[in-house]
C-alpha positions in Angstrom: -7.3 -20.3 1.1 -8.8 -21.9 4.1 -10.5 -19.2 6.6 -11.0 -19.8 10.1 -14.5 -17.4 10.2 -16.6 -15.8 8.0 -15.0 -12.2 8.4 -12.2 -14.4 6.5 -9.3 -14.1 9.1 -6.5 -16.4 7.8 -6.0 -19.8 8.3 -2.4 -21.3 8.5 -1.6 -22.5 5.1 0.2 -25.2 3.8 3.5 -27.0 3.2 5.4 -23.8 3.1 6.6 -24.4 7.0 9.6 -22.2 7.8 11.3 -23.3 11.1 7.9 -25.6 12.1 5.7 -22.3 11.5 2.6 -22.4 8.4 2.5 -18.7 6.9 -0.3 -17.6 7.0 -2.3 -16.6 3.3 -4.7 -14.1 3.1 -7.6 -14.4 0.5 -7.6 -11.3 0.3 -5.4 -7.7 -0.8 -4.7 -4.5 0.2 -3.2 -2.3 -2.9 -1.5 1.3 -3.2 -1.2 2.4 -6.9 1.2 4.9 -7.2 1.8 7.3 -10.2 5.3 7.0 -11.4 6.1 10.2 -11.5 5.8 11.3 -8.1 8.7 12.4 -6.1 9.6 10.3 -3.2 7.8 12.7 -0.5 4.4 12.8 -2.8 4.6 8.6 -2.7 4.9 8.4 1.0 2.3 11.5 1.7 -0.2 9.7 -0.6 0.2 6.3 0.3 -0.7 7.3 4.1 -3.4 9.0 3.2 -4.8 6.8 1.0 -4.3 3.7 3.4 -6.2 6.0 5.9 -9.6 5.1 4.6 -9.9 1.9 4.2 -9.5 1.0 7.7 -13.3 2.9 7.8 -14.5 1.1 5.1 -13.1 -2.5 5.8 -13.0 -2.8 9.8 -11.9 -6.3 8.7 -8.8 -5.3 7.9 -8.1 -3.7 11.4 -6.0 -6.2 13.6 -5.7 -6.7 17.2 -3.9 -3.6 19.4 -0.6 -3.8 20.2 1.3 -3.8 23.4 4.7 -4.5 24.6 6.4 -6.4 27.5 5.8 -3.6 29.9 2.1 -3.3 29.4 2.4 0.1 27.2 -0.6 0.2 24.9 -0.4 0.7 20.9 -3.1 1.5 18.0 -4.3 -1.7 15.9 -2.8 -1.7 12.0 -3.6 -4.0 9.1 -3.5 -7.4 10.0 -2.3 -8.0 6.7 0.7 -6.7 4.1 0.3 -3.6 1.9 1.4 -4.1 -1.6 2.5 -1.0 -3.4 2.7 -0.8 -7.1 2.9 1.9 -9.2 2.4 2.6 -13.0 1.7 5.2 -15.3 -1.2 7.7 -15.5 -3.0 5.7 -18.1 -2.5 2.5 -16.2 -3.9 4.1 -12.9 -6.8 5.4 -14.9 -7.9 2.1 -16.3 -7.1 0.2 -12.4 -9.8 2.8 -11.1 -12.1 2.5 -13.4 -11.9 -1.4 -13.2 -11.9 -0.9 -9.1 -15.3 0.8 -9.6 -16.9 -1.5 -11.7 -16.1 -4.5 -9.3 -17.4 -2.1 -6.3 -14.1 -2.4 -4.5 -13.2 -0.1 -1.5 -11.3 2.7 -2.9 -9.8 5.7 -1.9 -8.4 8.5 -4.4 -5.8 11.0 -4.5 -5.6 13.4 -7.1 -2.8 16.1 -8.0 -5.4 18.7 -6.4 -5.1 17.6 -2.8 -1.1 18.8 -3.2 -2.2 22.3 -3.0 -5.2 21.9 -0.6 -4.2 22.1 3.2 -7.1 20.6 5.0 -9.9 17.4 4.6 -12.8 19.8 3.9 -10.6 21.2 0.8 -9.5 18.0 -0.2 -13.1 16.7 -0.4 -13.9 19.7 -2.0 -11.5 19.0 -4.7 -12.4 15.8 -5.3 -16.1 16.7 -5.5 -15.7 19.4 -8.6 -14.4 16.9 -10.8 -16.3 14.0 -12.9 -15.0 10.4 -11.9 -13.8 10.1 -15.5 -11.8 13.1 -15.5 -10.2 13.1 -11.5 -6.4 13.7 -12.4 -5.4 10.7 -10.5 -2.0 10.3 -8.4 -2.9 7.2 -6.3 -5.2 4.9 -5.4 -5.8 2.4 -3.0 -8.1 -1.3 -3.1 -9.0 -3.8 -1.0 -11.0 -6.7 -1.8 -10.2 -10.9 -2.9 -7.2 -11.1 -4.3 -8.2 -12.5 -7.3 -10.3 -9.4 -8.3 -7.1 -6.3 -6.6 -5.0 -8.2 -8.9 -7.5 -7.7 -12.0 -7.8 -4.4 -10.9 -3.9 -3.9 -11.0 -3.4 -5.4 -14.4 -0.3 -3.6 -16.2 1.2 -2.0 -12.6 4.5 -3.4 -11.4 5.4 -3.9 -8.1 7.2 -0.6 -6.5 10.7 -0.6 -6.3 
């Protein structure tokens, strides 16, 4: 993928013109692996929590500020898609572990943070357990493409 500057902001792309307009490619992806087995309220609380941090970690992902017709101001959000995928425990085991050996940005959520009520608990939670042995429910990634989707190898995408 072509990049306009080195903080890789997308170029337009290609021959894949719909109605005169180049989509525009990203070189790189932000991934939410989901456990399986969560009920729907557990996949939405965790997937905004775990998008949360990696605005912090990768400003780059932070677009422009909105605002509408009238003038009325909005927050920035991803200038790109989030993909969400989910898989079992094994396979979200084996994506962290791969995520940390390729020093990706990640963020965690384990089954502990359910019963904690408040970020000082929730770090505390993830603090008293070994990397190896965190009890994972989601994750999420960002970094080239190439390298999120080596980190996601066996997840599908969510339905």
């Amino acid at each position: 993928m072509r990049t306009n500057d080195e903080n890789g902001t997308p170029a337009e792309a290609g021959n894949d013109a719909v109605d005169g307009i180049a989509p525009v490619r990203f070189d790189t992806k932000i991934a939410v692996l989901l456990r399986a087995d969560l009920e729907p309220w557990q996949r939405l609380n965790v997937t905004a929590f775990l998008v949360s941090g990696l605005g912090t970690a990768a400003p780059v992902v932070i677009g422009e500020p909105y605002e509408d017709a009238d003038g009325t101001p909005y927050l920035p959000m991803f200038r790109q898609p989030v993909l969400v995928f989910e898989g079992t425990k094994e396979v979200l085991s084996a994506a962290h572990g791969r995520a940390l050996s390729r020093a990706l940005p990640t963020a965690v959520f384990t089954s502990d943070l359910f019963a904690t009520g408040n970020d000082r608990d929730n770090r505390a939670a993830v603090r008293a357990v070994g990397k190896d042995a965190l009890d994972l429910v989601g994750m999420a990634v960002y970094g080239p493409r190439n390298a999120v989707d080596k980190v996601l190898k066996g997840a599908r995408m969510h339905p």
